[in-house]
C-alpha positions as CSV (number, residue, x, y, z in Angstrom):
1,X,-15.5,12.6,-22.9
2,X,-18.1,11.9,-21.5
3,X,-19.1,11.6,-16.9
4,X,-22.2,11.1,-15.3
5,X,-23.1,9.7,-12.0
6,X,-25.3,7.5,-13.8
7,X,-22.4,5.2,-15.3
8,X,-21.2,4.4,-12.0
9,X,-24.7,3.0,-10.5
10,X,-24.3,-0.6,-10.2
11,X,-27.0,-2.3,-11.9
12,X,-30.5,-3.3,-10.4
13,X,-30.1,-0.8,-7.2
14,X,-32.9,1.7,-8.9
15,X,-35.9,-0.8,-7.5
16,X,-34.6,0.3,-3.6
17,X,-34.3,3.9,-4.1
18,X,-38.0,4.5,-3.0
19,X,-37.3,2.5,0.0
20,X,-34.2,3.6,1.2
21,X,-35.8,7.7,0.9
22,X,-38.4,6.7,3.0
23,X,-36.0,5.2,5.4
24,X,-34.2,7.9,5.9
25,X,-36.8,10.2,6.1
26,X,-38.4,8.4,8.7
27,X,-35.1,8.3,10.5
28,X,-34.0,11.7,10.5
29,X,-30.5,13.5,9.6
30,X,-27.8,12.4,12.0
31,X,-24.8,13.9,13.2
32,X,-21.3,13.8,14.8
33,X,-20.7,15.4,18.1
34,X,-19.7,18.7,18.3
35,X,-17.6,18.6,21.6
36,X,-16.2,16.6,23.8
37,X,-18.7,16.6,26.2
38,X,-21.2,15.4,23.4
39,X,-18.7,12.7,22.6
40,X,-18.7,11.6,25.9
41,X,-22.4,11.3,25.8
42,X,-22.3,9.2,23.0
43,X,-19.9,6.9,24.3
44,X,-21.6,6.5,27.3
45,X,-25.0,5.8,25.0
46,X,-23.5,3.4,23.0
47,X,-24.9,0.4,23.3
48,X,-23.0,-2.7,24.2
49,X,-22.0,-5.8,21.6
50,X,-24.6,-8.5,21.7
51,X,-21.4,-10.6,21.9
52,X,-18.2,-9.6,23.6
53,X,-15.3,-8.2,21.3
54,X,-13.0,-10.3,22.0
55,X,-9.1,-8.9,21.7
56,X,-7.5,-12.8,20.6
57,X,-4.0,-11.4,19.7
58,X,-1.8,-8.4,21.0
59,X,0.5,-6.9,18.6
60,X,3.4,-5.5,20.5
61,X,4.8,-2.5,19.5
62,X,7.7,-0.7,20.5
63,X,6.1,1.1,23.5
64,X,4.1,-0.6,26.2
65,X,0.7,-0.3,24.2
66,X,-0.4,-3.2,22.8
67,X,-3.3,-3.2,19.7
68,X,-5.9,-5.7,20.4
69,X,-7.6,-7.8,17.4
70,X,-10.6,-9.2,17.2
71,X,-10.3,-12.2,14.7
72,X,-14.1,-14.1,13.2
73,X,-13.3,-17.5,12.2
74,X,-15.9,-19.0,9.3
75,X,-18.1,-21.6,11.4
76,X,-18.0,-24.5,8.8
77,X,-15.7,-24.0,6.5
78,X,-12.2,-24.0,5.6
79,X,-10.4,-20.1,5.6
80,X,-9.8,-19.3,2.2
81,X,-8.3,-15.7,2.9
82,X,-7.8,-12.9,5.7
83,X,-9.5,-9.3,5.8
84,X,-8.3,-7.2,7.7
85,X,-11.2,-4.4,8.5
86,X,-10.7,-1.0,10.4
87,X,-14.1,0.5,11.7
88,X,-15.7,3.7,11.3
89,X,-16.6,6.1,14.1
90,X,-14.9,9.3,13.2
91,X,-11.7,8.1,14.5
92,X,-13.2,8.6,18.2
93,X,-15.6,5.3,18.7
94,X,-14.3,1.7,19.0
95,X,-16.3,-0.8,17.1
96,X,-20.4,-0.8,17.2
97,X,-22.2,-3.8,17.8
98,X,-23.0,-3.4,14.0
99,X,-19.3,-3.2,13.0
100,X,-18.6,-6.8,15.3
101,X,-22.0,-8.0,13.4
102,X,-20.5,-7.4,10.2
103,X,-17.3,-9.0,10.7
104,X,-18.9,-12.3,11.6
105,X,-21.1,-11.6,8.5
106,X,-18.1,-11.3,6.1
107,X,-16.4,-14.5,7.6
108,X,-19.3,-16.5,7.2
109,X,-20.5,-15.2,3.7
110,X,-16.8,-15.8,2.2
111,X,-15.2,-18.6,4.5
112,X,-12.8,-15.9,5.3
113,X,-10.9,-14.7,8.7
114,X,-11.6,-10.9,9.3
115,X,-9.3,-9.5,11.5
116,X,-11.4,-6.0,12.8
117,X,-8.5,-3.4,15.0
118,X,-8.6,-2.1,18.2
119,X,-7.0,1.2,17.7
120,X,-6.3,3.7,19.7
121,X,-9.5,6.9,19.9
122,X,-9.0,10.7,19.1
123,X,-9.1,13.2,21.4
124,X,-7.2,10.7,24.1
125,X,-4.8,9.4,22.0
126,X,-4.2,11.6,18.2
127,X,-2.8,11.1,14.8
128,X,-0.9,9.7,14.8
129,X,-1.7,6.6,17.2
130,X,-4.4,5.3,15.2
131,X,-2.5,4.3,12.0
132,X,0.5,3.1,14.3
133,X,-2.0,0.6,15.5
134,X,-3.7,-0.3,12.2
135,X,-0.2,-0.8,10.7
136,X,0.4,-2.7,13.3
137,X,-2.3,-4.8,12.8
138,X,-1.2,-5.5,9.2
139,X,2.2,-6.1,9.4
140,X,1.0,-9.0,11.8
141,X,-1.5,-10.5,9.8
142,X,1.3,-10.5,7.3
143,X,3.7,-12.0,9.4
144,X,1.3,-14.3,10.7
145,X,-1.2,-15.4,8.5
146,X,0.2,-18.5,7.4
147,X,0.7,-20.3,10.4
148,X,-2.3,-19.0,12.2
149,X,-5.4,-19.3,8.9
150,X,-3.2,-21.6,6.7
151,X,-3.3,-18.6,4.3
152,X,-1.4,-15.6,2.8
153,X,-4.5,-14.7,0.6
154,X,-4.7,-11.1,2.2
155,X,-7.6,-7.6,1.3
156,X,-8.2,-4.6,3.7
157,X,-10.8,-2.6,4.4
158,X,-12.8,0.3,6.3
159,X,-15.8,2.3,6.5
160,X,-15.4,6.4,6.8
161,X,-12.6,7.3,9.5
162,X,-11.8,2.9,8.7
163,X,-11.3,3.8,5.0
164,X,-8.9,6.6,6.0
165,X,-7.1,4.5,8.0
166,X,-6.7,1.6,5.2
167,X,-5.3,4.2,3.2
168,X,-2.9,5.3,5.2
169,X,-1.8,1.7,6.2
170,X,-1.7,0.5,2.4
171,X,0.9,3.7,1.7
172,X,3.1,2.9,4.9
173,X,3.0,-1.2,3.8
174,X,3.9,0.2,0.1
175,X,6.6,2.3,1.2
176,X,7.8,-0.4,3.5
177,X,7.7,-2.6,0.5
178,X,5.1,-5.0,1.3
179,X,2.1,-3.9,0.0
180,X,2.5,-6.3,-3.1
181,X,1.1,-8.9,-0.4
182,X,-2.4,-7.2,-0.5
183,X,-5.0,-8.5,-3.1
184,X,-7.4,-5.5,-2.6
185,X,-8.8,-2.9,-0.7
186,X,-12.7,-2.1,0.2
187,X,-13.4,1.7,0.9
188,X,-16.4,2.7,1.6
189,X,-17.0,6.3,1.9
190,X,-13.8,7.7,3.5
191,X,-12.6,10.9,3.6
192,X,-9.0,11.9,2.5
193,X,-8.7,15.8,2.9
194,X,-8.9,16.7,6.5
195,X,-7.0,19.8,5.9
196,X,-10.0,21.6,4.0
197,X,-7.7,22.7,1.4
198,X,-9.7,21.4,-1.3
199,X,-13.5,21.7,-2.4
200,X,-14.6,18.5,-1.3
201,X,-12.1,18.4,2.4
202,X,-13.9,22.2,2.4
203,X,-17.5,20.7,2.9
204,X,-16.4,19.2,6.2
205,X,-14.1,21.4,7.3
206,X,-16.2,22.8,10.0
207,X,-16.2,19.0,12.0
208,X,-15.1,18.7,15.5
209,X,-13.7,15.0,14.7
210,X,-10.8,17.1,12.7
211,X,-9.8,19.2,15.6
212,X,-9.9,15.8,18.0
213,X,-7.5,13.7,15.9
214,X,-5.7,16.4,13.6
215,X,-6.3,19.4,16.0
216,X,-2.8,19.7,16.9
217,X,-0.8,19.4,13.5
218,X,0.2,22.7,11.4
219,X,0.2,21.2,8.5
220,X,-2.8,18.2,7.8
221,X,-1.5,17.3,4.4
222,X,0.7,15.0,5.5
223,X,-0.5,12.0,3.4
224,X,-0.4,10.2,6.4
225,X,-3.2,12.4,8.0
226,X,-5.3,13.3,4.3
227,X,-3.8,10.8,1.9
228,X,-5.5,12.4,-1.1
229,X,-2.2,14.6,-1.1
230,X,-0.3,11.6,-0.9
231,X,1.8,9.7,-3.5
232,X,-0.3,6.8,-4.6
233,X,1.4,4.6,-6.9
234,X,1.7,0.8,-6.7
235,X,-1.1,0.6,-4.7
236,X,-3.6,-2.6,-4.5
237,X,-7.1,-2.6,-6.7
238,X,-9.5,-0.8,-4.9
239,X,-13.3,-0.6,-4.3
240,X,-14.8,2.9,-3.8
241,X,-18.1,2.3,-2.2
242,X,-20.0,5.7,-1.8
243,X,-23.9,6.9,-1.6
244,X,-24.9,9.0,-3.5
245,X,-26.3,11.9,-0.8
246,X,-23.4,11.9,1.4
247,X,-21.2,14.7,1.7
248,X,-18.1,13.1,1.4
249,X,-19.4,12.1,-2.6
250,X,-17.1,14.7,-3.9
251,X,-14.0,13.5,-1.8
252,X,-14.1,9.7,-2.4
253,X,-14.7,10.5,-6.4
254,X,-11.6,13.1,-6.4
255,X,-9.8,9.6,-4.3
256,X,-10.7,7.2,-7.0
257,X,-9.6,9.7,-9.6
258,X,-6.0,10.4,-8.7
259,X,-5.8,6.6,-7.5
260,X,-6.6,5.5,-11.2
261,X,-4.4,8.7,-12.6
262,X,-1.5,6.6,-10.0
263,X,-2.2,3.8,-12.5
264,X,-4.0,1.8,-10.1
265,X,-6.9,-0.4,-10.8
266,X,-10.4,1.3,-9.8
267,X,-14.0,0.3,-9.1
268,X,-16.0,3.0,-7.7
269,X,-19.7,2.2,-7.3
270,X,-21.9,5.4,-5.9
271,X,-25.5,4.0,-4.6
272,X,-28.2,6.4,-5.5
273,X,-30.4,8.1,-2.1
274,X,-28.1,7.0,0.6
275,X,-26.8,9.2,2.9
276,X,-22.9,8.7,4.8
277,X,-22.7,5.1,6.5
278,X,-25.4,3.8,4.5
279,X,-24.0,0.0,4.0
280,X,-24.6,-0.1,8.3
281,X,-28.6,0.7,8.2
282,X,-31.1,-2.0,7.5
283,X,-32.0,-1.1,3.9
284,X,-32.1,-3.3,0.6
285,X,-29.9,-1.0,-0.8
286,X,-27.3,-1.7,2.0
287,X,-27.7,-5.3,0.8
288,X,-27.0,-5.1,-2.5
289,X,-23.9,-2.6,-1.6
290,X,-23.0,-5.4,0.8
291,X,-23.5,-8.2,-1.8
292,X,-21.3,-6.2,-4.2
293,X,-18.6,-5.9,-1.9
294,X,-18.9,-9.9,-1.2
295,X,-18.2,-10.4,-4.7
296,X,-15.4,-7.9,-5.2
297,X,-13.5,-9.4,-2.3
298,X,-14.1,-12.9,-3.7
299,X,-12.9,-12.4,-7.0
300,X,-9.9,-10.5,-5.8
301,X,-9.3,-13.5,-3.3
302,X,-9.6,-15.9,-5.9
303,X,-6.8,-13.7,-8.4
304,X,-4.2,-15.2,-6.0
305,X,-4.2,-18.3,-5.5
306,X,-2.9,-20.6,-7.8
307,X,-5.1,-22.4,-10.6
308,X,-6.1,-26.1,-9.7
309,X,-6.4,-25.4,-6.3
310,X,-9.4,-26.5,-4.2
311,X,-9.8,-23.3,-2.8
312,X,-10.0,-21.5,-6.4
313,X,-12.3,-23.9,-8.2
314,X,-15.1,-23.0,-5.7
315,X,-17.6,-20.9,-7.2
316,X,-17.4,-16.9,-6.5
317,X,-19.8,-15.8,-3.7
318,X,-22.8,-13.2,-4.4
């Protein structure tokens, strides 16, 4: 056998690797905080959404808290399936102005509804708040997405802390028996061992976002917390989407691995000279990540619905 990096660069991405180094060295190395206090300077940093976020539905739960959604609607065209996407942000920011950007983006490019999740934000509100809320969130779109987008045609997915999180939602649908209605799942550079018990969850063990959301736990291999531990059978096809330069390289490969070894079906694509959160910085190679992505969901939309249909004789998008 065999392995290489090499056979899992998508094709024609070489031509931006020059680019995409002198992005990033031009921009600098970036970090999390490393406090509270520095989190708290972030969040008051953050910049605003050039639109509002716009919380259409609550999802009760059986508290008082209610999830908000924020749901982006295809402008001129007919919903032809529902994404539900979890942000990033370490599991202690809401969504960026780029994450509500890229929603719209995703309706528009594949006529589809994207359903992005309010969850609850680490050190406030721990593990496990946030994948009560994003399960939440799914079993709503499930119960709802007929009569609200004239569709069941369902996929999920999240970037970094986002990807943990669809994880984590996919094994509580599965165990809850429903995860059969999900037609795929986007993860893009997640990480699944926040217990630092193995070599990759090792190489991050010294982040403060780990004491903030998992802090108080004895034992974070709970597959709920670090699903890499977790039983992973009859899950939905995946996308692994992962650069090349970021730390967490190691983690989403050893993902993809036992997912596939769980006799799931696997695409992992790693993007040469891009750093963590690459697919969010204004870079060709972020396109064509983007672009690949667009087509993965398509195709995996288009699996379900029945031949003859108008909605799966239109052509693939990307």
């Amino acid at each position: 056998m065999q392995v290489g990096l090499e056979a899992l660069v998508p094709d024609g991405v070489a031509q931006h690797v020059a680019e995409s180094r002198a992005f990033y060295a031009a921009r600098g190395e970036r970090r999390g905080p490393a406090s509270l206090a520095e989190l708290r300077e972030i969040r008051a940093q953050a910049p605003a959404p050039r639109s509002p976020a716009v919380p259409v539905e609550q999802v009760v739960r059986g508290t008082r808290h209610r999830v908000g959604l924020r749901v982006h609607l295809p402008t001129h065209a007919e919903v032809r399936g529902v994404h539900l996407e979890i942000h990033g942000g370490g599991f202690y920011l809401g969504p960026t102005a780029g994450a509500e950007e890229g929603d719209r983006a995703l309706a528009e490019s594949l006529g589809i509804a994207v359903v992005g999740v309010e969850h609850r934000l680490a050190p406030e509100d721990p593990w496990p708040a946030a994948p009560d809320d994003c399960e939440a969130a799914a079993l709503w779109v499930l119960d709802h997405a007929q009569e609200r987008f004239g569709t069941t045609d369902l996929t999920i997915g999240g970037t970094s802390a986002g990807a943990t999180l669809a994880v984590t939602t996919l094994l509580r649908l599965r165990d809850a028996g429903r995860a059969d209605a999900v037609a795929g799942a986007v993860l893009q550079f997640g990480t699944y061992d926040l217990s630092g018990r193995t070599p990759a969850g090792r190489l991050i063990a010294g982040e403060w976002f780990l004491e903030a959301y998992a802090g108080h736990l004895t034992d974070r291999t709970l597959p709920d917390v670090s699903p890499a531990f977790g039983d992973l059978r009859g899950l939905p096809p995946a996308l692994l989407v992962v650069g090349a330069d970021d730390v967490l390289l190691e983690d989403d490969l050893a993902m993809a691995a036992r997912l596939s070894a769980a006799g799931n079906e696997v695409d992992v694509r790693v993007y040469p000279a891009s750093p963590h959160g690459f697919t969010g910085h204004p870079t060709a190679m972020a396109r064509a990540a983007l672009d690949g992505r667009d087509s993965w969901l398509a195709g995996r939309l288009a699996a379900r619905r029945p031949r003859g249909s108008a909605a799966a004789q239109r052509p693939a998008v990307g």
